[in-house]
C-alpha positions in Angstrom: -22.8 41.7 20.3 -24.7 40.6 17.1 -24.6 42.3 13.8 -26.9 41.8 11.1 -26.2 40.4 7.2 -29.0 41.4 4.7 -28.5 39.3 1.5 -30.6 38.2 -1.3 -30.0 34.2 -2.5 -31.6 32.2 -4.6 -35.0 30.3 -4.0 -33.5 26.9 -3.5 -31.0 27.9 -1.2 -33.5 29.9 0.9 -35.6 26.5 0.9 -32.2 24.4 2.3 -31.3 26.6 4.8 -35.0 26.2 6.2 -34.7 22.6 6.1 -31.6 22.8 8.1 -33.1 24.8 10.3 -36.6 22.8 10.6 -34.2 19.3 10.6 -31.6 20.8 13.8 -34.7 22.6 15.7 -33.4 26.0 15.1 -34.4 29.3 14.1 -33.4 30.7 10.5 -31.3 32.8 12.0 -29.1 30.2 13.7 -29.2 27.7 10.9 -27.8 30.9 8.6 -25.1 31.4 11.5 -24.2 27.8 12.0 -24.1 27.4 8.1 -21.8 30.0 7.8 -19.4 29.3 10.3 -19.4 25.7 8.8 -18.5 27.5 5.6 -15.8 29.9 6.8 -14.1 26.7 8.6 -13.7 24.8 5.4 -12.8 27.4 3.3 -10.0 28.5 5.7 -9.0 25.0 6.6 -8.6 24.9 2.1 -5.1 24.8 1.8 -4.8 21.7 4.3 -7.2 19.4 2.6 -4.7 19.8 -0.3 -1.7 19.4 1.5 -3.4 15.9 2.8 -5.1 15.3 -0.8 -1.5 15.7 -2.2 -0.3 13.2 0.4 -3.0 10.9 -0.5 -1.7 10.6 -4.0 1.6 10.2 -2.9 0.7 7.2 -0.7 -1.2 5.7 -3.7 2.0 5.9 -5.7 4.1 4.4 -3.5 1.6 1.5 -2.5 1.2 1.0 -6.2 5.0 0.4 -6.5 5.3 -1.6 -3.5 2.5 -4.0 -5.2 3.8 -4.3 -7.9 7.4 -5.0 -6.0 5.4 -7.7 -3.9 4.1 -8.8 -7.2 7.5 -9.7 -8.8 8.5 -10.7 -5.6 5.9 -13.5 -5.5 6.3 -14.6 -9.3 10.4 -15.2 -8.7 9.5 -16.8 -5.2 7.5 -19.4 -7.4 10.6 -20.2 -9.9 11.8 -24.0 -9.7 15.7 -23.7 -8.3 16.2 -27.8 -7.9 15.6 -31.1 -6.8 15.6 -32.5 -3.5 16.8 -35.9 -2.3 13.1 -37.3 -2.4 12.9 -36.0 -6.2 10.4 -33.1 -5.1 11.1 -30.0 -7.0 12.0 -27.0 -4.6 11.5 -23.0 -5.2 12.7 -19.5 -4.4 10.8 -19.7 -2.1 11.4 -23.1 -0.4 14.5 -21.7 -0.7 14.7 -18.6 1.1 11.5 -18.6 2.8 11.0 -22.0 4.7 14.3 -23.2 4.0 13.0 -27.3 3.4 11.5 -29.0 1.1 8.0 -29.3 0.8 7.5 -32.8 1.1 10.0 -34.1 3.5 11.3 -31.5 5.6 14.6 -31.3 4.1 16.8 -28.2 4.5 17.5 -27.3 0.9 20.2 -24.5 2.1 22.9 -26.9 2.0 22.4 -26.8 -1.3 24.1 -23.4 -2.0 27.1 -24.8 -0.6 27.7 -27.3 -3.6 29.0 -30.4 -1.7 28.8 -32.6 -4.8 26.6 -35.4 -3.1 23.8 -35.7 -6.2 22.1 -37.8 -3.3 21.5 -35.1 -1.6 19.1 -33.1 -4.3 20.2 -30.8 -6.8 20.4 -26.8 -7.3 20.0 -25.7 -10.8 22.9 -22.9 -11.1 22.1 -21.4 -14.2 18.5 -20.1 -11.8 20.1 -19.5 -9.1 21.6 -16.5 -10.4 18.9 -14.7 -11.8 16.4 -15.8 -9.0 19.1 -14.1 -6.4 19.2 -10.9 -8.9 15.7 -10.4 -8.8 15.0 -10.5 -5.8 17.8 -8.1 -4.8 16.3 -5.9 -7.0 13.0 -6.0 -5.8 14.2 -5.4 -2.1 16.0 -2.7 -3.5 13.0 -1.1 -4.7 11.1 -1.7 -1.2 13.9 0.2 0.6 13.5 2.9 -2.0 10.1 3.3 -1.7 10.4 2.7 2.3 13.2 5.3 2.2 11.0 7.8 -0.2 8.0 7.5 2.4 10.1 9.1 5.2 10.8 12.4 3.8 
């Protein structure tokens, strides 16, 4: 059963819903009932483009803090800790990434251990501690925001 809607609307909407219904190969009176239902459908479905708008922002947050964790992250990975035996200068992360030197292969983890042979390369202490600080800190904050993200 059909029913019938008499409304008045202004020019320029009359003129779009007859391009809609020239463009789809309808008549006005389908175009008016498609458009309709199309419009209904949003407006009811409202309240969940919010909800996933809202989450959206969310998601932005928390991506902008995990750059910005990545970000510090990188920048200590790139601070000098100490020599190797071949005189190259090793990093954070030569360190804890590849665990060698650069240039000759080297593990530089025995290092840490402090075995007193200068032959062996060199750890600058007095980095060491802060390096290991701030990177504990920024893994801190990627569990936080990993943790946040799973409410």
């Amino acid at each position: 059963m059909t029913s019938t809607i008499y409304a008045r609307i202004d020019s320029e909407l009359k003129e779009a819903t007859d391009r809609y219904a020239a463009d789809h190969g309808m008549s006005l009176a389908s175009a008016v009932t498609d458009l309709l239902g199309r419009g209904l459908e949003a407006s009811s479905g409202e309240a969940s483009i919010q909800q996933l708008e809202a989450h959206a922002r969310e998601l932005d947050l928390e991506l902008t803090r995990v750059r910005d964790t990545t970000a510090t992250m990188d920048q200590r990975l790139k601070q000098v800790l100490g020599t190797c035996q071949c005189g190259t200068k090793f990093t954070g992360f030569d360190l804890l990434i590849t665990g060698r030197c650069p240039k000759c292969s080297t593990g530089v983890a025995s290092l840490l251990a402090g075995g007193g042979d200068s032959s062996a390369g060199s750890l600058n202490r007095n980095e060491l501690g802060p390096f290991m600080s701030g990177i504990g800190v920024a893994i801190a904050l990627l569990i936080l925001a990993y943790a946040a993200s799973k409410e």
